[in-house]
C-alpha positions as CSV (number, residue, x, y, z in Angstrom):
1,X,52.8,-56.5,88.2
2,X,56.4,-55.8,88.3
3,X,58.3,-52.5,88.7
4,X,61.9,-51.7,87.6
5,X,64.5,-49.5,89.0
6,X,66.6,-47.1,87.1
7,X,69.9,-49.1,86.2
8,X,72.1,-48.0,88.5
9,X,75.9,-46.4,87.0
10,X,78.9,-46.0,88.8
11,X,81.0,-42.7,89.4
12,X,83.1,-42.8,86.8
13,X,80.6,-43.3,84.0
14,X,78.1,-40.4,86.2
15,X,80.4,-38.1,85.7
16,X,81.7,-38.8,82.0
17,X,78.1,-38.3,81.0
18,X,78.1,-35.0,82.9
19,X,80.8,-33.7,81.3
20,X,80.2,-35.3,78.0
21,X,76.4,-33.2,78.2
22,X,77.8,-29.7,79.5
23,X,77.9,-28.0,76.0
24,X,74.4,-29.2,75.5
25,X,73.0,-27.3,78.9
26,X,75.5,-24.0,77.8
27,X,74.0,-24.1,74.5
28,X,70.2,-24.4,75.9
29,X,71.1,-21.4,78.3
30,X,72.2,-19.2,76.0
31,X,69.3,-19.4,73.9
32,X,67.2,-18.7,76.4
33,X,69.5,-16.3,78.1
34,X,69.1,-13.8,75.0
35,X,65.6,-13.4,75.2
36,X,65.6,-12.0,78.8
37,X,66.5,-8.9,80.1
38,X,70.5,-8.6,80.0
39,X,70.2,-8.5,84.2
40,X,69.8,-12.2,83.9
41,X,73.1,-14.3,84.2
42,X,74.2,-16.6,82.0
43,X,76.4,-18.3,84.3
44,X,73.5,-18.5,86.7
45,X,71.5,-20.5,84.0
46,X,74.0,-22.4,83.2
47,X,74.4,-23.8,87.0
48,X,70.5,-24.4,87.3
49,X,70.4,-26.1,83.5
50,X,73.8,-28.6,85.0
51,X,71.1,-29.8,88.4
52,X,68.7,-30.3,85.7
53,X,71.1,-32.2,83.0
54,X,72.3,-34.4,86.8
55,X,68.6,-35.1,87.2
56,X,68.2,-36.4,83.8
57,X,71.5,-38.3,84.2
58,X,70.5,-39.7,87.6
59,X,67.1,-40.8,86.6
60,X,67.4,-42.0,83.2
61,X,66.2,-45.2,82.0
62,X,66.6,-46.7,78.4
63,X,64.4,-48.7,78.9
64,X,61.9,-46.3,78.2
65,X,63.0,-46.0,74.4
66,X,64.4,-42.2,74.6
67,X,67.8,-41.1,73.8
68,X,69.7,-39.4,77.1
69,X,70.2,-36.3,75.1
70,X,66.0,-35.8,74.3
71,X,65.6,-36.6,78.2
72,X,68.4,-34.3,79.0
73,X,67.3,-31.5,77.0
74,X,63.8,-31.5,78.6
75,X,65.5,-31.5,81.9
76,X,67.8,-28.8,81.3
77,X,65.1,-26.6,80.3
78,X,62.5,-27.1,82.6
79,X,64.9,-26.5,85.6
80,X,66.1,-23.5,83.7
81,X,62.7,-22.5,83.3
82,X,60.9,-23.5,86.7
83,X,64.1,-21.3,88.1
84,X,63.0,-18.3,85.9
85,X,59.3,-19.0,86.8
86,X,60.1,-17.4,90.7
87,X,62.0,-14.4,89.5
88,X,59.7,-11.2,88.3
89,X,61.3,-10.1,85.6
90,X,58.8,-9.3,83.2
91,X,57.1,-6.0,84.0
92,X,53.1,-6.5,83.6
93,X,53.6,-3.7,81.2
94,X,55.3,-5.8,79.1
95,X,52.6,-8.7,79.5
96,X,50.5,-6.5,78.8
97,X,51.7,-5.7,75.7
98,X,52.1,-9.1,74.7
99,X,48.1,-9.6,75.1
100,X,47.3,-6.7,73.1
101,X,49.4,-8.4,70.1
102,X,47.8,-11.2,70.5
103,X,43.9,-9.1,71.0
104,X,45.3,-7.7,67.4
105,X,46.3,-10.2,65.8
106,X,42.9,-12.2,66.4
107,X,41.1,-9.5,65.9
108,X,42.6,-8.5,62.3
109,X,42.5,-12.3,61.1
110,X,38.4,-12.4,62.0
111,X,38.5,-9.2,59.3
112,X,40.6,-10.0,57.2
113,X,40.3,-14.2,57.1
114,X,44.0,-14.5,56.8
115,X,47.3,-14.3,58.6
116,X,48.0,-9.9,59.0
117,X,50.7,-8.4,57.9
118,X,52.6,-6.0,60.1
119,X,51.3,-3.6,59.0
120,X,47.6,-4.5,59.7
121,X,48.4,-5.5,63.0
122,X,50.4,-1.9,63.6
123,X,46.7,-0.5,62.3
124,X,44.6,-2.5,64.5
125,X,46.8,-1.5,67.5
126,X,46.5,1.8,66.4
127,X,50.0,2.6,66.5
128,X,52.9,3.5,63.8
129,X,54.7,0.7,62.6
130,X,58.2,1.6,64.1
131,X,56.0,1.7,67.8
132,X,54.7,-1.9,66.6
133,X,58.5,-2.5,66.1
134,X,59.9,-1.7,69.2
135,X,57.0,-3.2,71.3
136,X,58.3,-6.7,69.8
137,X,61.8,-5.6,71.0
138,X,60.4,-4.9,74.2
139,X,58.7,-7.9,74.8
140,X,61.2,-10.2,74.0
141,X,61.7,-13.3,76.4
142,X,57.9,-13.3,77.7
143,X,57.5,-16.1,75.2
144,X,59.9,-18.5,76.7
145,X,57.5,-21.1,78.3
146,X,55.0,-20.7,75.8
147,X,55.9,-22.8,72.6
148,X,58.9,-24.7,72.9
149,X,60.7,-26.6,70.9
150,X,62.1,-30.3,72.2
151,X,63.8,-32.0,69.6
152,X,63.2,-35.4,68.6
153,X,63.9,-38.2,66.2
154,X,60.9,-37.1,63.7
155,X,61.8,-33.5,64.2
156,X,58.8,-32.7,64.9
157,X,57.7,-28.9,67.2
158,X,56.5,-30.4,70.4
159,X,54.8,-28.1,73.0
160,X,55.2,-28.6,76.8
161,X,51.9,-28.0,78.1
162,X,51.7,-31.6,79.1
163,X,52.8,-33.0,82.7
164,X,55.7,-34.9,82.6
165,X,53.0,-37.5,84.4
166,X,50.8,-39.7,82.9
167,X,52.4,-38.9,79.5
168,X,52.0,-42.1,77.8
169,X,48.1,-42.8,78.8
170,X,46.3,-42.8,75.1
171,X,44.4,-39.8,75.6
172,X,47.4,-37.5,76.5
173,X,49.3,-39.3,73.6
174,X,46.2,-38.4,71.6
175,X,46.1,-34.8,72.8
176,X,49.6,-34.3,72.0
177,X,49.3,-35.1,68.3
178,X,46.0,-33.2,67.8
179,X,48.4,-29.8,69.5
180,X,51.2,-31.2,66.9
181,X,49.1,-31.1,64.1
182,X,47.3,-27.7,64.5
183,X,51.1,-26.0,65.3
184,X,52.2,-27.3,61.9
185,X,49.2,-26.0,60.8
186,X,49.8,-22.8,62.3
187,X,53.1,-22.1,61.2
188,X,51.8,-23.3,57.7
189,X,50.0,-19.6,57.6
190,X,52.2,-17.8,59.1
191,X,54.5,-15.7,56.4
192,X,57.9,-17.4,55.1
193,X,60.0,-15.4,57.0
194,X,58.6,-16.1,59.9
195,X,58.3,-19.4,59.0
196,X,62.2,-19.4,58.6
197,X,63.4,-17.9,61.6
198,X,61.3,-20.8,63.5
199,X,63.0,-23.6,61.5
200,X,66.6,-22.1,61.7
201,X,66.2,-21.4,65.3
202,X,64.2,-24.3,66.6
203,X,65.3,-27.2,64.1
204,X,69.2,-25.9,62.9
205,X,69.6,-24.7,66.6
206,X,71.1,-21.5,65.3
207,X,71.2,-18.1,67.5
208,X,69.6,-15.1,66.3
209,X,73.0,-13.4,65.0
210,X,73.2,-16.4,63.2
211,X,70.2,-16.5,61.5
212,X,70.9,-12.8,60.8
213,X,73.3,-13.3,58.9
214,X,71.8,-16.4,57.0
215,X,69.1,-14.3,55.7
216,X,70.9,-11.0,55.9
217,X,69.1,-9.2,58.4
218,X,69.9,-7.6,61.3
219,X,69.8,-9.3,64.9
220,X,66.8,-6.7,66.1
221,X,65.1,-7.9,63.2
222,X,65.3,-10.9,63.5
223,X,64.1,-10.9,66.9
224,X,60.9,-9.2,66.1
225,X,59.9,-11.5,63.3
226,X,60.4,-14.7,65.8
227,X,58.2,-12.8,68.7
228,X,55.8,-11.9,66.4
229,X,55.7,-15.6,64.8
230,X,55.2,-16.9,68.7
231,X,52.7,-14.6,69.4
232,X,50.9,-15.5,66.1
233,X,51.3,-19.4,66.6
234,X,49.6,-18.7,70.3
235,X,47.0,-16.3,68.6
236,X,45.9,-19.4,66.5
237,X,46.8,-22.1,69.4
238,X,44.0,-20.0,71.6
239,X,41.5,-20.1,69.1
240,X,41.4,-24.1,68.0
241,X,43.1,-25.2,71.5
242,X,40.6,-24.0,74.5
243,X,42.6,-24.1,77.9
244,X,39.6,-26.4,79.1
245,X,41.1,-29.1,77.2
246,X,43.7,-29.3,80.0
247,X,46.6,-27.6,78.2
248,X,46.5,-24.2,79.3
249,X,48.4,-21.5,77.3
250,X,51.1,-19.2,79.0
C-alpha cells in the first residue's frame, strides 16, 4: 500500500496563494460576522479565518480532485467557527427561544400538515406577531453551525455534520446524499421568500442589505425570513434525520 505526501510549494508561491485567497476569508467573515452580536470583531474573525485559509493552503493536495478555493472555504469557516464555539455569546435565553420556534413550528405542521405561516407559528407560540418578529431578530447568529452552505461544482447545499474523517467511506458518502436530498426537500416546502433569501445568500453569496434591496425589503426583514427559513429547514431535518444516525443537529 503506498501513501503520498502533500506536494510540497515553495515561499513564494505559499504566499501568492495567501494573498491571492484573503478576499475570500474577509468575505466568509463578514457573513458570519453579521449574524452575531455587534461585540464580536470582524477583524478578529478575519485573523482566525487567515490560520484557517494557511491550513488549507499548507495541507492541500490536488490530488484529491477538489479545487483550493472549496478546501479553503471549509477551512476558513470551521476555524472561524471552532473559534466562536469557546466564546459564550449566545445567552441561553436566546437558545431558548430558538427551541421554542422550532417546538412551534413542529407542532403547527403536525396540525396543519403543511409548512405554517407566520402567523400560525406567532399563534402556536402564543404571542403577537410583532413579539414573533423581534424574537427572530433576537436570535439571529444561533444558527451559524447549524446548516451551512459549502459551495461546490454542482451547487448543491451541503451540511457539515460530517467529520472531516473518514469522509469518503461509502456509507458516509451515502449519508451525505440521503441529508442532501431531504434539505432540497425541505426547502422545497418552505415559502418562496424564504426560499429566495436562502438561494441569494447561500448560492449568489450576497449580504443581507443586498438581498434587501433585490427584493425590496428592509435588512431586519430580511433577517427574520432567513432565521425563520433555518429554523424551519432544522424543524424538518429533526423530524426525518434522528441524531442517532450519527449527524447530530446543533
Amino acid at each position: 500500500m503506498y501513501s503520498y505526501a502533500v506536494p510540497v510549494m515553495d515561499d513564494v508561491e505559499r504566499e501568492r496563494l495567501i494573498l491571492e485567497h484573503l478576499p475570500q476569508v474577509r468575505l466568509i467573515a463578514r457573513r458570519i460576522q453579521e449574524r452575531l452580536p455587534e461585540n464580536i470583531s470582524l477583524d478578529d474573525l478575519v485573523s482566525t479565518g487567515v490560520i484557517g485559509l494557511i491550513s488549507a493552503i499548507d495541507n492541500f493536495d490536488p490530488a484529491h480532485n477538489v479545487k483550493l478555493k472549496t478546501y479553503a472555504e471549509y477551512k476558513i469557516r470551521g476555524a472561524i467557527l471552532d473559534s466562536l464555539r469557546g466564546l459564550d455569546w449566545a445567552p441561553r435565553q436566546k437558545r431558548r427561544k430558538a427551541k421554542q420556534i422550532e417546538s412551534a413550528i413542529a407542532a403547527a405542521e403536525q396540525v396543519l400538515k403543511r409548512s405554517p405561516t407566520e402567523e400560525e407559528i406567532a399563534v402556536q407560540l402564543e404571542i403577537s406577531l410583532d413579539e414573533y418578529h423581534q424574537w427572530l431578530v433576537e436570535i439571529r447568529g444561533l444558527n451559524i453551525a447549524s446548516i451551512e452552505y459549502a459551495g461546490n461544482d454542482q451547487g448543491k447545499d451541503l451540511l457539515h455534520y460530517i467529520a472531516e474523517t473518514d469522509e469518503n467511506l461509502p456509507s458516509t458518502l451515502l449519508e451525505r446524499s440521503e441529508l442532501e436530498r431531504l434539505l432540497a426537500q425541505g426547502i422545497q416546502e418552505i415559502p418562496k421568500i424564504e426560499q429566495t433569501v436562502l438561494s441569494l445568500y447561500y448560492h449568489e453569496d450576497l449580504t443581507l442589505r443586498e438581498i434587501a434591496e433585490v427584493v425590496n425589503l428592509h435588512e431586519s426583514r430580511i433577517s427574520q425570513l432567513k432565521s425563520q427559513a433555518i429554523l424551519r429547514l432544522r424543524t424538518h431535518l429533526r423530524a426525518q434525520w434522528p441524531a442517532t444516525r450519527g449527524m447530530a443537529l446543533v
